[in-house]
NUVEX-744758 format. One record per residue (C-alpha): residue number from 1; x, y, z. Coordinates in steps of 0.2 Angstrom, whole numbers, always signed. Layout:
ATOM    n     xx     yy     zz
ATOM  NUM      X      Y      Z
...
END
This chain:
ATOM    n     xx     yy     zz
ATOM    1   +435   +468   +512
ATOM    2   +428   +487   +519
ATOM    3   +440   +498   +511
ATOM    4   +445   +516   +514
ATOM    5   +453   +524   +500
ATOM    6   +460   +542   +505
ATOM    7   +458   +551   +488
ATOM    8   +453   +538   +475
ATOM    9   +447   +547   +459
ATOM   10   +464   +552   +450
ATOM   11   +477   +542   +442
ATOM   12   +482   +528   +454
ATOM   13   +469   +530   +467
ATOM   14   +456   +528   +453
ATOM   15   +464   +513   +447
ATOM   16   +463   +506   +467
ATOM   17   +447   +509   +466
ATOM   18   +441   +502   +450
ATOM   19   +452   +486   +452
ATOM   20   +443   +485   +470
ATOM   21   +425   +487   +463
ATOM   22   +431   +473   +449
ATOM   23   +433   +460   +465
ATOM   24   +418   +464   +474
ATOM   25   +425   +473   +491
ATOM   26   +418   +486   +497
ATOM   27   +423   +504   +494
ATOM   28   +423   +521   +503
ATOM   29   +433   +535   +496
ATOM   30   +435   +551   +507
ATOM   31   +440   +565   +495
ATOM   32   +437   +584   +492
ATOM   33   +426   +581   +478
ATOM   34   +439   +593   +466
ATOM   35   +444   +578   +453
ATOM   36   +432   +568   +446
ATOM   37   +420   +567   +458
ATOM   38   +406   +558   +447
ATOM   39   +417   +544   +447
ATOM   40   +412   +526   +454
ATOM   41   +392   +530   +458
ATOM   42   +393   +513   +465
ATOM   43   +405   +517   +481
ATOM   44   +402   +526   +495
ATOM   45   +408   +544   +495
ATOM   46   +413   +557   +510
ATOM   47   +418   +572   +506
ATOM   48   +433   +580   +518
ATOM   49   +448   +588   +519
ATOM   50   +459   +574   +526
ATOM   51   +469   +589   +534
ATOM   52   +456   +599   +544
ATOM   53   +439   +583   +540
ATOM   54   +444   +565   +548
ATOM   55   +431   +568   +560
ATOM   56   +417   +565   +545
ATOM   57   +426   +546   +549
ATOM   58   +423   +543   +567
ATOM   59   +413   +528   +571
ATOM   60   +417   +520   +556
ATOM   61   +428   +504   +554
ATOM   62   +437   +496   +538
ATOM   63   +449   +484   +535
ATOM   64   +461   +491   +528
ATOM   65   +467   +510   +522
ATOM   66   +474   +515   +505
ATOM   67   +484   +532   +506
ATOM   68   +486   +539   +487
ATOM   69   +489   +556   +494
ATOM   70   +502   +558   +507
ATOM   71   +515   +569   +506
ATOM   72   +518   +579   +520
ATOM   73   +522   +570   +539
ATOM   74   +512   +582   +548
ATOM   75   +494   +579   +536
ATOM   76   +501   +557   +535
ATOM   77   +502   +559   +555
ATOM   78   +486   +567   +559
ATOM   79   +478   +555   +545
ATOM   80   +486   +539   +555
ATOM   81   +483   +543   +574
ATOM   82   +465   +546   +567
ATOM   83   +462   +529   +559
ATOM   84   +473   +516   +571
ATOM   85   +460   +511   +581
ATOM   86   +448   +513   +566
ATOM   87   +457   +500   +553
ATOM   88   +466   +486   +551
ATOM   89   +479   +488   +542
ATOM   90   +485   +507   +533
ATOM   91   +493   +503   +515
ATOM   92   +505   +519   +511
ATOM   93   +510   +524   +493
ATOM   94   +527   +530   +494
ATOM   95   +542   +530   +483
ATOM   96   +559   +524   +479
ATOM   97   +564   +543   +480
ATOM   98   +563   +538   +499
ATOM   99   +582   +531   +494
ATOM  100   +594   +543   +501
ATOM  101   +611   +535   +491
ATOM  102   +602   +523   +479
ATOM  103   +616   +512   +475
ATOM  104   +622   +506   +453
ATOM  105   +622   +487   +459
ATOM  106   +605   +489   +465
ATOM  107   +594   +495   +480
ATOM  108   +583   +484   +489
ATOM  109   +570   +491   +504
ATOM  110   +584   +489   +517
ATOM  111   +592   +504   +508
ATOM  112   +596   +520   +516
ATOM  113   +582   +532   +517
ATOM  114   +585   +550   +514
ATOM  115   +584   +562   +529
ATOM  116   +581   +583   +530
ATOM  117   +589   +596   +542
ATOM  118   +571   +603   +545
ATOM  119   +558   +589   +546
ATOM  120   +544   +604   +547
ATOM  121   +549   +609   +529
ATOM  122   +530   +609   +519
ATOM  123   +537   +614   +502
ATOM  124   +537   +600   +491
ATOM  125   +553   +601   +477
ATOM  126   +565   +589   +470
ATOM  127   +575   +591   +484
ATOM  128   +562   +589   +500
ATOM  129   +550   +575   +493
ATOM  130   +560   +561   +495
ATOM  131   +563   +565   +512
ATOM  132   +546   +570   +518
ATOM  133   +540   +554   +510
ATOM  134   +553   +545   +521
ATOM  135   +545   +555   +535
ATOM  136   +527   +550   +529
ATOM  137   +534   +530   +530
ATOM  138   +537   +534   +547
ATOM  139   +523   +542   +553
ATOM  140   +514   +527   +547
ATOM  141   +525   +513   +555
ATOM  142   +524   +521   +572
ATOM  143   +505   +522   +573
ATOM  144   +501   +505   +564
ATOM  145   +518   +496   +568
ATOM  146   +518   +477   +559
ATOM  147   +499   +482   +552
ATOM  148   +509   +498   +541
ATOM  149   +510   +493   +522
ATOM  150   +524   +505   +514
ATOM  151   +522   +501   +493
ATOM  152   +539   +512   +485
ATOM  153   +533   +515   +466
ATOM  154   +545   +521   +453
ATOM  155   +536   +529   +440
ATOM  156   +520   +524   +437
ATOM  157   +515   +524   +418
ATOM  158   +498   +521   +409
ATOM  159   +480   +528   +406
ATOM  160   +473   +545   +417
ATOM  161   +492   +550   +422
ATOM  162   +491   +568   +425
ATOM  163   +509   +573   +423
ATOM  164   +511   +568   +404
ATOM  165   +531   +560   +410
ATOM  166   +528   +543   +399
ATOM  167   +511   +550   +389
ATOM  168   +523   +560   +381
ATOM  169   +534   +544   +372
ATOM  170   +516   +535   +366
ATOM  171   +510   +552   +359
ATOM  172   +525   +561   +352
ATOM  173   +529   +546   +342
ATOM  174   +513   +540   +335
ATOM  175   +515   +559   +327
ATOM  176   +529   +551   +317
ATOM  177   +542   +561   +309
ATOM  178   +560   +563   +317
ATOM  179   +559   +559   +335
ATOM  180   +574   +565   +346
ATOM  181   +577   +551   +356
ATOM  182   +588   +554   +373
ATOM  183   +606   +547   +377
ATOM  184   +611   +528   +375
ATOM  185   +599   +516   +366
ATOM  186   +601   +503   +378
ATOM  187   +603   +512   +394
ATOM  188   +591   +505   +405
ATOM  189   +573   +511   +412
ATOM  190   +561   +508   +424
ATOM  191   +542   +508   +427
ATOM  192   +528   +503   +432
ATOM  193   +509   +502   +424
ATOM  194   +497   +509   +435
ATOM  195   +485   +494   +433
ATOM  196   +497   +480   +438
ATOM  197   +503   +493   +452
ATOM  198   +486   +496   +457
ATOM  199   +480   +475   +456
ATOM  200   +495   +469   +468
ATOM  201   +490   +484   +482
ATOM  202   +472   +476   +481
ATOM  203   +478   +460   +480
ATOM  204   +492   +464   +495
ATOM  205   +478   +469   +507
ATOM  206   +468   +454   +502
ATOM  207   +485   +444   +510
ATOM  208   +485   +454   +526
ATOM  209   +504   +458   +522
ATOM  210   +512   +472   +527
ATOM  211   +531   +479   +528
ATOM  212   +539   +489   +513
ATOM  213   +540   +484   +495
ATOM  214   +550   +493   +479
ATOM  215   +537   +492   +465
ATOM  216   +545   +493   +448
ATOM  217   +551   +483   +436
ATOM  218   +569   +474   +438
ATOM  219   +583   +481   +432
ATOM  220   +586   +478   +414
ATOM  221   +572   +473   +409
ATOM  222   +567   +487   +399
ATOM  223   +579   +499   +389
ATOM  224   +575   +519   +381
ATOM  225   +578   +509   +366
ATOM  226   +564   +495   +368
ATOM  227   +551   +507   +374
ATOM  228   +553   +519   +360
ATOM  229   +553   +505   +349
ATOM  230   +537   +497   +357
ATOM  231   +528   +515   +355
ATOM  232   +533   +514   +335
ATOM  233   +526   +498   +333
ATOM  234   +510   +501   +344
ATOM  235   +507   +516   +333
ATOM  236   +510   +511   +316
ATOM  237   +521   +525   +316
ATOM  238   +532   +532   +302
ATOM  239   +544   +539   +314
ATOM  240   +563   +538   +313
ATOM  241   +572   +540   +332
ATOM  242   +585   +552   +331
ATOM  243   +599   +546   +345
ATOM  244   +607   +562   +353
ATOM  245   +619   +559   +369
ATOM  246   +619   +569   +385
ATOM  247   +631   +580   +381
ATOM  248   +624   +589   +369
ATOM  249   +607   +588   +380
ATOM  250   +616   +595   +394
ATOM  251   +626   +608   +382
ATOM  252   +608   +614   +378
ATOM  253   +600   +616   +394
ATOM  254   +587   +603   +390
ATOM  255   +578   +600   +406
ATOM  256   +581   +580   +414
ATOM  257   +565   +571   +419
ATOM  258   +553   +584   +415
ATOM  259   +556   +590   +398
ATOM  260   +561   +577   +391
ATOM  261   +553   +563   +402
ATOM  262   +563   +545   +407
ATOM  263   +580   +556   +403
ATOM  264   +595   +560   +416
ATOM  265   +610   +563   +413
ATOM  266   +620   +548   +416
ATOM  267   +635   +559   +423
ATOM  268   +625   +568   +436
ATOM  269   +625   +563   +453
ATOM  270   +606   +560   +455
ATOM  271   +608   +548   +441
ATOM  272   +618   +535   +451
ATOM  273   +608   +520   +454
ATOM  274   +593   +529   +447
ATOM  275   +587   +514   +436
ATOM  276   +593   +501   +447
ATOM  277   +580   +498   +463
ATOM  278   +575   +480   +467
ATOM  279   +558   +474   +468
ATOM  280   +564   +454   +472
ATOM  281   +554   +456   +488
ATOM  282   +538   +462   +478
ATOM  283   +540   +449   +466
ATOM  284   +541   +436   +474
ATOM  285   +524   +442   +484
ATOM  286   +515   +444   +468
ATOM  287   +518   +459   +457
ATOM  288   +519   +458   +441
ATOM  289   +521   +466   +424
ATOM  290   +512   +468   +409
ATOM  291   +522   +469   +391
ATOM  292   +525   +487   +387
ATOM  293   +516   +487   +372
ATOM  294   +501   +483   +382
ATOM  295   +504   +500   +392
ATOM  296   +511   +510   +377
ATOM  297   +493   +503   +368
ATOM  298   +482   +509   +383
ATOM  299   +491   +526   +385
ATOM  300   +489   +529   +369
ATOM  301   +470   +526   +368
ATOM  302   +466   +535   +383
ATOM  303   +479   +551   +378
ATOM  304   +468   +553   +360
ATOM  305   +453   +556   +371
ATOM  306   +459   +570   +377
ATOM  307   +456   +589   +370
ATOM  308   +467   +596   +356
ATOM  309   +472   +609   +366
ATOM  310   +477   +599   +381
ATOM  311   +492   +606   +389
ATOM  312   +508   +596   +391
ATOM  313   +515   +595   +406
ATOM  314   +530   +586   +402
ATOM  315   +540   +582   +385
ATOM  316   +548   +593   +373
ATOM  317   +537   +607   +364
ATOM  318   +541   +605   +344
ATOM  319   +549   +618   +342
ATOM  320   +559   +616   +353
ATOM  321   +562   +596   +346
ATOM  322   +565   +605   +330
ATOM  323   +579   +615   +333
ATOM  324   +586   +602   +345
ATOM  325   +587   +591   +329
ATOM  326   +592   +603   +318
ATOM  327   +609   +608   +330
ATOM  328   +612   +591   +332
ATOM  329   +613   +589   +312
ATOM  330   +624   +605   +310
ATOM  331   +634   +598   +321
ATOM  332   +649   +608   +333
END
């Protein structure tokens, strides 16, 4: 295949790319050039703004479209109109936040997206992405119609993630000592690695399908409790996890999601339905998933490459940790 990758050089997009190369198709990345841009010598590179540069484009045709980087309808719309004509088939990264009312017994892609008062809103928050994403879906249905591919990821774990939200578990227990583990052992979770994520796009294309597809994995398939347990034994680790509920979490103002990453309070309306999405459809077209330790291994491996003075974007500074664990001992 003659691909087009819109981005290409961080975290998923790079994975795209690298699993493409790996087959033998044909890549072109169009890209500002700001991440990474010795990356992949062996593809073709244009360097654009997709907002203000889709012009550096014309004349060209592919086979298919991988959008990394769409978040806003207006930027997804103007990036659509400009390559209908020019490409087969436009594959869309999304996100099951496009689920307005995700649903405890389980949300499949004929679940309600979320909507926004104000569809010109810009500003990207917890409260507007979902929505503007549901807005990007559209945009790329109307141009492209039956050729649109809509892939909803939950969160998308392994090596090169630049938010740190599942780096974070790998590295802070390989560090060993007393870990603060969030919540209810086997409370459910859900993920996806961003090499198996980034294979079954390729491979997606390579089928000519198209539609929308949840890509995570099913519902109880993984627990807070086998994921920790998984980084332990990955690491070698000494470490002891700590099991503190929500409400002491919530008592101390520790931040969901972010600060302490794959943690929400079960209670919270946000929360209903949260680790419960359906990938049936996906699965049944071909995705699959790689143990945890596989991911927890790789994570890992790639994190210790890093500085010493990288700066975490997500998980719980130590001292922070620290006098969590110490409250939690001293009790009420």
């Amino acid at each position: 295949m003659k691909l087009l990758i819109l981005g290409g050089t961080v975290y998923l997009g790079r994975a795209i790319v690298d699993r493409a190369l790996a087959l033998g198709h044909q890549v072109t990345l169009f890209h500002r050039g700001q991440s990474n841009p010795d990356l992949f010598p062996e593809a073709e590179h244009i360097l654009g703004d997709r907002e203000h540069d889709l012009d550096r484009l014309s004349g060209r045709s592919f086979d298919a479209c991988v959008d990394t980087c769409g978040y806003v309808p207006r930027i997804v719309g103007a990036s659509v109109r400009a390559l209908t004509d020019a490409v087969d088939r436009y594959a869309f990264v999304s996100s099951l936040s496009v689920y307005g009312d995700p649903s405890p017994d389980g949300t499949a892609e004929d679940g309600t997206l979320a909507t926004i008062d104000d569809p010109t809103v810009e500003e990207i928050n917890g409260e507007t992405y979902g929505p503007l994403k549901a807005l990007c879906e559209a945009a790329v249905r109307d141009a492209f119609g039956e050729r649109a591919l809509l892939v909803r990821p939950g969160l998308i774990v392994g090596p090169h993630d630049p938010t740190d939200r599942f780096t974070y578990w790998p590295w802070r227990v390989a560090r060993g000592g007393e870990i603060l583990a969030p919540g209810r052992p086997e409370r459910a979770i859900q993920l996806i690695d961003v090499r198996d994520l980034a294979a079954w796009i390729v491979n997606l294309l390579e089928m000519q399908q198209s539609g929308a597809y949840n890509a995570v994995s099913p519902p109880g398939m993984m627990s807070m409790e086998s994921m920790l347990c998984a980084c332990l034994e990955v690491a070698g680790s000494d470490g002891t996890l700590q099991w503190v509920d929500d409400a002491f979490l919530v008592d101390h103002e520790v931040g969901a999601w972010i600060e302490l990453p794959l943690w929400i309070p079960e209670d919270e309306p946000i929360a209903r339905g949260f680790f419960a999405f359906r990938p049936d459809r996906a699965v049944s077209n071909g995705l699959t998933f790689r143990p945890i330790e596989e991911t927890v291994r790789a994570t890992l491996h790639w994190a210790r490459t890093r500085p010493d003075n990288h700066e975490w974007r997500a998980g719980l500074k130590p001292d922070r940790e620290d006098d969590l664990l110490r409250a939690w001992r001293d009790g009420p």
